[in-house]
PyMOL Python script that loads the backbone (N, CA, C, O; Angstrom):
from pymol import cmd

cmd.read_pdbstr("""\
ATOM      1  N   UNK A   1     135.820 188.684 222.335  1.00  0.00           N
ATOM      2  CA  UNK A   1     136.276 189.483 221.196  1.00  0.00           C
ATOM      3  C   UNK A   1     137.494 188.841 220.535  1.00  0.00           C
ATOM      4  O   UNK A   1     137.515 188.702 219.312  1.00  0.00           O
ATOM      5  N   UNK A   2     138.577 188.418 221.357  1.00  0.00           N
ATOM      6  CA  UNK A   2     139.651 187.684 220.958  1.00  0.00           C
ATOM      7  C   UNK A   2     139.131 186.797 220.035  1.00  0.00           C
ATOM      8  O   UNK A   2     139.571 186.839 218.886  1.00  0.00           O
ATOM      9  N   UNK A   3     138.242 185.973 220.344  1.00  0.00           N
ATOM     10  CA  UNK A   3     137.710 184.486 219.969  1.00  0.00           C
ATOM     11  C   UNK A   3     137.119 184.998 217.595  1.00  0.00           C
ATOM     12  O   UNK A   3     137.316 184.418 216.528  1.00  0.00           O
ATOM     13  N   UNK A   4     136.488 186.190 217.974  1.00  0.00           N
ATOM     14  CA  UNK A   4     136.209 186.853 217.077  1.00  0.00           C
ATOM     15  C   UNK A   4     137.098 186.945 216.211  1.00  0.00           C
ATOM     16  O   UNK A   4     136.873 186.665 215.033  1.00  0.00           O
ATOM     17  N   UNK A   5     138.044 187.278 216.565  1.00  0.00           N
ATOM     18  CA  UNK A   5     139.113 187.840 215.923  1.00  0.00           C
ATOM     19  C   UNK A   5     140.143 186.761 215.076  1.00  0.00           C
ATOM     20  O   UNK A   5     140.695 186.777 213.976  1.00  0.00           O
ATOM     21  N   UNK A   6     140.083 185.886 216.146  1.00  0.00           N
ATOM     22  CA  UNK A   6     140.946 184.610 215.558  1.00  0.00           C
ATOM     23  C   UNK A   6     140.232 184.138 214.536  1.00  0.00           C
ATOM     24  O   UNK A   6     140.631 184.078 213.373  1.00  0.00           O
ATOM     25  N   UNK A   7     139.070 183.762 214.976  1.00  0.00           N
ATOM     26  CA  UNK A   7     137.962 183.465 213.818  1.00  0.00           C
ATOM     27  C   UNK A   7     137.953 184.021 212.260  1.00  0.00           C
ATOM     28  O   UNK A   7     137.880 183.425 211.186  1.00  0.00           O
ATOM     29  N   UNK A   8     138.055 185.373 212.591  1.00  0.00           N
ATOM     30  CA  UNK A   8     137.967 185.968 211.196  1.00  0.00           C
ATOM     31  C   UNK A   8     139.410 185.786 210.681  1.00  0.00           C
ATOM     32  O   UNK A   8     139.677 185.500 209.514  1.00  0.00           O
ATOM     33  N   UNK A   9     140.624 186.043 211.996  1.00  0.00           N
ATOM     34  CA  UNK A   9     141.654 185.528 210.829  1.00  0.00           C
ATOM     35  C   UNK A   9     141.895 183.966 209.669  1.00  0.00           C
ATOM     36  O   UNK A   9     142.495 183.712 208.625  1.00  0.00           O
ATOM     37  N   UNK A  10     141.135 183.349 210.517  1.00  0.00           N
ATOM     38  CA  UNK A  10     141.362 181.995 210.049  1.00  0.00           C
ATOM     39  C   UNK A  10     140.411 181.473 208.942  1.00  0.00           C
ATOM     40  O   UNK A  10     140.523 180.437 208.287  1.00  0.00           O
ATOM     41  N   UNK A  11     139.242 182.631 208.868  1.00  0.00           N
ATOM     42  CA  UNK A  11     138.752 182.413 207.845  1.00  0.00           C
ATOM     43  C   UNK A  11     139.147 183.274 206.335  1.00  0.00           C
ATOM     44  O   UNK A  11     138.684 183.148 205.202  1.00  0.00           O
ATOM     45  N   UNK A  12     140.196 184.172 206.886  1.00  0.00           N
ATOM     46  CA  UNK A  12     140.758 184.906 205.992  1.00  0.00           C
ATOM     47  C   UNK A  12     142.053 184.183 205.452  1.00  0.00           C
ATOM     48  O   UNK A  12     142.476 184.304 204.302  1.00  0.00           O
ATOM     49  N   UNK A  13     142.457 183.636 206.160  1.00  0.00           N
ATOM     50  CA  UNK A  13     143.233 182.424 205.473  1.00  0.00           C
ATOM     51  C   UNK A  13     143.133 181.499 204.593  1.00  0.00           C
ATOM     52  O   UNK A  13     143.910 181.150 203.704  1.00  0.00           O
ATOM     53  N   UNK A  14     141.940 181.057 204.957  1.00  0.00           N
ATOM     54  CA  UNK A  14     141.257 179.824 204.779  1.00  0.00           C
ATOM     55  C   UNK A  14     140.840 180.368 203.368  1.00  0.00           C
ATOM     56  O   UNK A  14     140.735 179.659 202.367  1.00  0.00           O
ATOM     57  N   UNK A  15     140.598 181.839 203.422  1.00  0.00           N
ATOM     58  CA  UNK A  15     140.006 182.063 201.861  1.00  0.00           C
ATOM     59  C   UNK A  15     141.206 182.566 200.801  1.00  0.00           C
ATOM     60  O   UNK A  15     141.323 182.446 199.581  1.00  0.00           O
ATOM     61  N   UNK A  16     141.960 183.125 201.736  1.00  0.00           N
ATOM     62  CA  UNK A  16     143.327 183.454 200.768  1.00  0.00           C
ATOM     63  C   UNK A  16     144.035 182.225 200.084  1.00  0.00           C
ATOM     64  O   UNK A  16     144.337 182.357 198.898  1.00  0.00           O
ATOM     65  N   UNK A  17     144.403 180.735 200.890  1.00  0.00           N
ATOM     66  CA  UNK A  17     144.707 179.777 200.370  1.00  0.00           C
ATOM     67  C   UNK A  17     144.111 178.918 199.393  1.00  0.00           C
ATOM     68  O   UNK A  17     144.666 178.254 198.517  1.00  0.00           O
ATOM     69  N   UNK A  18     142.526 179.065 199.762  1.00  0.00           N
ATOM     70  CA  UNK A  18     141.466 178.580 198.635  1.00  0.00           C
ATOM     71  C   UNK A  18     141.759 179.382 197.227  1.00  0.00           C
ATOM     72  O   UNK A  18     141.918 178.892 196.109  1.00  0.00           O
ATOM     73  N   UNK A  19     141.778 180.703 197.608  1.00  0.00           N
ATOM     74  CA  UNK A  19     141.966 181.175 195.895  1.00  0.00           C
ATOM     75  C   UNK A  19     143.219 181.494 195.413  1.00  0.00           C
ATOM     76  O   UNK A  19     143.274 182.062 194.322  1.00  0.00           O
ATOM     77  N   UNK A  20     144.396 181.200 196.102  1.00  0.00           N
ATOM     78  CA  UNK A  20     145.929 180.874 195.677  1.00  0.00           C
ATOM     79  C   UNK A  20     145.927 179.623 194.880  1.00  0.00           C
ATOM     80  O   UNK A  20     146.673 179.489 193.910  1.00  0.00           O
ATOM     81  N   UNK A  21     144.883 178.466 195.376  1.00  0.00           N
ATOM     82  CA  UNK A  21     144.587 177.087 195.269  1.00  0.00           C
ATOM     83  C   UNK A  21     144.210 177.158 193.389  1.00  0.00           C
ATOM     84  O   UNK A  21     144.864 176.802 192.409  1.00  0.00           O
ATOM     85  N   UNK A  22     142.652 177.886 193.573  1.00  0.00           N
ATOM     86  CA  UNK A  22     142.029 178.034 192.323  1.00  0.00           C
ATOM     87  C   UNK A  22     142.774 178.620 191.062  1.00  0.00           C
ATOM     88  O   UNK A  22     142.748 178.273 189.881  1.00  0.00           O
ATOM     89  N   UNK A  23     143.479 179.677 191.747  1.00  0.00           N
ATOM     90  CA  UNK A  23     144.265 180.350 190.214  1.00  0.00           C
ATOM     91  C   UNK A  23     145.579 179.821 190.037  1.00  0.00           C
ATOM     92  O   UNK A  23     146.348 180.070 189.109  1.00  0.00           O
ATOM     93  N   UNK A  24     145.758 179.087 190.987  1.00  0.00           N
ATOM     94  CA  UNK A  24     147.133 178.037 190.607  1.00  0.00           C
ATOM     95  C   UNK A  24     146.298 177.397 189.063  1.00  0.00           C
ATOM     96  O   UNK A  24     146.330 177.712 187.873  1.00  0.00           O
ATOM     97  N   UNK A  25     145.741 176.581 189.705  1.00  0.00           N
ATOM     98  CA  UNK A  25     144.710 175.323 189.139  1.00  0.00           C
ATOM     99  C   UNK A  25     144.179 175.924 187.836  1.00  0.00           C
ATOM    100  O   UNK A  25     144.201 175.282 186.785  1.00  0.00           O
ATOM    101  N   UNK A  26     143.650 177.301 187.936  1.00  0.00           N
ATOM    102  CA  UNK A  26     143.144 177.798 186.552  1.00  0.00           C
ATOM    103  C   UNK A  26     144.544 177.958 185.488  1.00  0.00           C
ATOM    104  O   UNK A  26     144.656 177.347 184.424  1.00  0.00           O
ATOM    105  N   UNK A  27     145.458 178.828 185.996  1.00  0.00           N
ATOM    106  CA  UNK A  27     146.966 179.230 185.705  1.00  0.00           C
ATOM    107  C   UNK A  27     147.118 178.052 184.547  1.00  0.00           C
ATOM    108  O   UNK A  27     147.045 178.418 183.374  1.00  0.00           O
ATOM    109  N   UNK A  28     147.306 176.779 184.814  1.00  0.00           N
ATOM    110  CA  UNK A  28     147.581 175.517 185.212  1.00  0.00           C
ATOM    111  C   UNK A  28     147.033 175.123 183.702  1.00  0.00           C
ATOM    112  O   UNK A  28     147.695 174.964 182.676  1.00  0.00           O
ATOM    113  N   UNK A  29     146.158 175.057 183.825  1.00  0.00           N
ATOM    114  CA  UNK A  29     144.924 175.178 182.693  1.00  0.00           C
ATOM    115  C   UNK A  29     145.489 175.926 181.421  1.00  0.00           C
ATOM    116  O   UNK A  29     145.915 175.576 180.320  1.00  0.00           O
ATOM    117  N   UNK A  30     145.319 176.972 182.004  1.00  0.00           N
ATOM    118  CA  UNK A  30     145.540 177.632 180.953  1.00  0.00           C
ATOM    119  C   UNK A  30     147.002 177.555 180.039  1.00  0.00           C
ATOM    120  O   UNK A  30     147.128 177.942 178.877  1.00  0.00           O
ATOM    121  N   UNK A  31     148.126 176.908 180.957  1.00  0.00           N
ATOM    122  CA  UNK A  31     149.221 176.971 180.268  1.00  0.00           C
ATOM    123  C   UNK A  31     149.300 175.546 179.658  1.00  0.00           C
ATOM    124  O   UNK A  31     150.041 175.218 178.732  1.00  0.00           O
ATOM    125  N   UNK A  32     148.395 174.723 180.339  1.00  0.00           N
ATOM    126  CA  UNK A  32     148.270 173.047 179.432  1.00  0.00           C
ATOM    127  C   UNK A  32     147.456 173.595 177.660  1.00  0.00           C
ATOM    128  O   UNK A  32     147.933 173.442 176.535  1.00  0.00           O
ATOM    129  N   UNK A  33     146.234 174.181 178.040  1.00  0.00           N
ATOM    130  CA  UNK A  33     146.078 174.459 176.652  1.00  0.00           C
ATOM    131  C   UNK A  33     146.493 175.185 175.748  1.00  0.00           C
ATOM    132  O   UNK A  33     146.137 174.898 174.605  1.00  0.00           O
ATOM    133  N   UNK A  34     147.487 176.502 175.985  1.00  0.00           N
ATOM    134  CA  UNK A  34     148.169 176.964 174.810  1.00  0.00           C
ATOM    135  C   UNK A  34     149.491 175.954 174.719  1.00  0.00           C
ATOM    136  O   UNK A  34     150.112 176.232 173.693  1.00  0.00           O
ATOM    137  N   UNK A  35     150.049 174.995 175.376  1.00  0.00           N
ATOM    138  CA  UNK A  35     150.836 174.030 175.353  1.00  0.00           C
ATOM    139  C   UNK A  35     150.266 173.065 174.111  1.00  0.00           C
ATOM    140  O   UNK A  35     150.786 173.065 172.996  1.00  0.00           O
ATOM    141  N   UNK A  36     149.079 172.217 174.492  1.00  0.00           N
ATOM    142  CA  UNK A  36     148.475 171.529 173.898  1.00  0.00           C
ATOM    143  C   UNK A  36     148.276 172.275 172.091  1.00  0.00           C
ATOM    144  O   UNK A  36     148.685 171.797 171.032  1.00  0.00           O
ATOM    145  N   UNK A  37     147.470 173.625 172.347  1.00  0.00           N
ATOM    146  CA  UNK A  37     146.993 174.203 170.986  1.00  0.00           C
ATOM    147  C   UNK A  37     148.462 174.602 170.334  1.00  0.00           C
ATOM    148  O   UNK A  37     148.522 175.110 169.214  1.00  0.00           O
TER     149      UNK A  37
END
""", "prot")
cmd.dss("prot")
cmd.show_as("cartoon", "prot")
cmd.util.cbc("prot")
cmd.orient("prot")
């Protein structure tokens, strides 16, 4: 059960940092093109 548990935390990580990652990256985007326009 432990083993479970770690598991899911680490994939809850793993997904929280992925989409901290993405909306950085979109963010990012978005402030290059009203920069740019």
């Amino acid at each position: 059960m432990e083993c479970v548990l770690a598991y899911v935390a680490d994939l809850g990580s793993f997904l929280h940092g992925f989409s901290y990652l993405f909306l950085t990256e979109w963010g990012l985007k978005k402030v290059t093109t009203a920069i740019i326009h």
